[in-house]
KEDREN-287484 format. One record per residue (C-alpha): residue in three letters; x, y negated, z negated. Coordinates in steps of 0.1 Angstrom, whole numbers, padded with zeros to 4 digits, always signed. Example, Ala and Ser with C-alpha at 12.3 -4.5 7.8 and 13.67 -1.06 7.14 Angstrom:
2
ALA+0123+0045-0078/SER+0137+0011-0071/
REM end
This chain:
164
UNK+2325-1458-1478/UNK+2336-1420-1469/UNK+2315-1402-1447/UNK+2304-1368-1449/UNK+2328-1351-1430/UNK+2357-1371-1451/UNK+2343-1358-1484/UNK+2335-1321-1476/UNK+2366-1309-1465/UNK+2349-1269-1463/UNK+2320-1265-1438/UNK+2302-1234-1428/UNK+2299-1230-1392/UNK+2274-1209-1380/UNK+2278-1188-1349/UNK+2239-1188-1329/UNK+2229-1168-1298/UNK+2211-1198-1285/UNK+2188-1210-1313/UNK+2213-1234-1332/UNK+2195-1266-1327/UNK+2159-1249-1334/UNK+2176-1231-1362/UNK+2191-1272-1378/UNK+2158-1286-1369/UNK+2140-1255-1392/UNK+2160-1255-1421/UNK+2164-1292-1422/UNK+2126-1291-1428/UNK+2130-1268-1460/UNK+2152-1292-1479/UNK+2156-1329-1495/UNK+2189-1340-1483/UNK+2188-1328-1453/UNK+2190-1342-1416/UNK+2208-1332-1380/UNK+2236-1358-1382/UNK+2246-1351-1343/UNK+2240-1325-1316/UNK+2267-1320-1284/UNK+2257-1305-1257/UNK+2271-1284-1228/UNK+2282-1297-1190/UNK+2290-1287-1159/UNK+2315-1268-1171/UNK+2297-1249-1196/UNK+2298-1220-1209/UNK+2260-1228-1219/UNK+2238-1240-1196/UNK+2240-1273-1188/UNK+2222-1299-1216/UNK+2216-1273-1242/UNK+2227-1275-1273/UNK+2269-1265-1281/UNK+2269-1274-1315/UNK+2245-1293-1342/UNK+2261-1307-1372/UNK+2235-1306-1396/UNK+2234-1314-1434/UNK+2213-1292-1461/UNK+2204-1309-1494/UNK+2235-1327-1489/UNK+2260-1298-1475/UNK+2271-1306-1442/UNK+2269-1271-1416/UNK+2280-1271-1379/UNK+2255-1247-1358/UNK+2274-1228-1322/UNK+2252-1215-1296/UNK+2279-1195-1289/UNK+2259-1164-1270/UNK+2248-1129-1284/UNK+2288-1124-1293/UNK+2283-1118-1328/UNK+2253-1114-1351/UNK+2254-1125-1389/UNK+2257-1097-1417/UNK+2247-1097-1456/UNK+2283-1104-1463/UNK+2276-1139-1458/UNK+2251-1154-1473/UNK+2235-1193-1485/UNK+2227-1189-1522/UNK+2197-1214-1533/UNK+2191-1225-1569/UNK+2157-1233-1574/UNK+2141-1254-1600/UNK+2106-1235-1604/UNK+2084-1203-1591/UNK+2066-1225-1565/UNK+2101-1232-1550/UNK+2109-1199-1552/UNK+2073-1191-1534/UNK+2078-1217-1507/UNK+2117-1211-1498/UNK+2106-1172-1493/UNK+2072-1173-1477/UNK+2088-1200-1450/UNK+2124-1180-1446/UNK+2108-1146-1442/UNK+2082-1161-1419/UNK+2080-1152-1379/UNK+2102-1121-1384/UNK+2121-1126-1414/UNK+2129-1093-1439/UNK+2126-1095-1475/UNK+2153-1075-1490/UNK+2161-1072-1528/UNK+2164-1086-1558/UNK+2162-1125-1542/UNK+2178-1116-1506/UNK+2165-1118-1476/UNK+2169-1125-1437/UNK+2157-1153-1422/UNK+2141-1151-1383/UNK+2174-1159-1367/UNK+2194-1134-1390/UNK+2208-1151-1415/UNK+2210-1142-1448/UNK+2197-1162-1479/UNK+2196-1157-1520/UNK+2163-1172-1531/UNK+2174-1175-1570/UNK+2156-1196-1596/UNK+2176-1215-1625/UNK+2161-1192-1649/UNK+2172-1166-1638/UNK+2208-1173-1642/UNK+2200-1189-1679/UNK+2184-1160-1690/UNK+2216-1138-1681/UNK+2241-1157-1695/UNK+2221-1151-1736/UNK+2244-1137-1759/UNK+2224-1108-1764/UNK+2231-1076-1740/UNK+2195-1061-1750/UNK+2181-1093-1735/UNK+2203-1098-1707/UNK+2201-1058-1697/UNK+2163-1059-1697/UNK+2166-1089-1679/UNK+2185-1071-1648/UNK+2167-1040-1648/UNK+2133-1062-1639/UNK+2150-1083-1612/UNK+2162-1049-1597/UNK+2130-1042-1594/UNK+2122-1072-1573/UNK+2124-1082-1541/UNK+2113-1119-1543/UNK+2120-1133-1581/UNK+2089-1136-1599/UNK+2099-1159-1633/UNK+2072-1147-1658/UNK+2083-1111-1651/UNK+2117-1120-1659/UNK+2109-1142-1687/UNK+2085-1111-1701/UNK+2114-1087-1702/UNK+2132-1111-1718/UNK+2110-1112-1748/UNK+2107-1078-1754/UNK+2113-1068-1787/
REM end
């Protein structure tokens, strides 16, 4: 039997200040699937401290992602970002009130920062079904109310939808 790293032959790796294995052990908690697979730790010869955390492997609802604590080098921008198709509203609810929790930022239409800095698309299914309709009324009306959103809200976009 493969194991993950033989079947995923892309992985995001994740550059931390110091908050990679907090950071695996948080977003492990958000998703089925998911699980640290390993954590390696620093020595005596550093450049971390010595027992801390280098880099987690982590895997989120089956994705595998390596975590660095690589120091405050380089922070994470909106040009990267983990997309997350959800199923229903209450996932929707749940992913956004726990990502933007202890000093996340809600941004718009679906985006927004978690506490460490790194960008997420909270996105349900329906959304994306609704915008692929034939109809460019439908799908137009459909954008201009997620534009006005910051967190998706499903019977808003399902409304517009419907308009006549």
């Amino acid at each position: 039997m493969a194991t993950l790293a033989e079947t995923q032959k892309i992985t995001p790796f994740l550059w931390f200040n110091n908050e990679a294995e907090e950071a695996a052990t948080f977003y492990t908690s958000l998703f089925k699937d998911s699980k640290i697979l390993s954590v390696s730790r620093y020595g005596d010869a550093g450049p971390g401290p010595k027992g801390s955390a280098m880099v987690v492997e982590f895997q989120l609802a089956g994705v595998r992602f390596n975590a660095l604590n690589g120091g405050p080098v380089f922070n994470f921008t909106e040009a990267f970002s983990l997309a997350v198709s959800c199923d229903s509203q209450e996932e929707v609810d749940m992913l956004w009130s726990k990502l933007t929790a202890n000093g996340g930022k809600e941004s718009q239409c679906g985006w927004l920062k978690d506490r460490y800095g790194l960008s997420w698309q909270i996105v349900p299914k329906r959304f994306m079904e609704l915008m692929q309709d034939k109809d460019p009324k439908r799908t137009q009306r459909v954008m201009q109310a997620m534009l006005k959103m910051k967190k998706f809200d499903i019977a808003r976009l399902e409304e517009a939808y419907a308009q006549a």
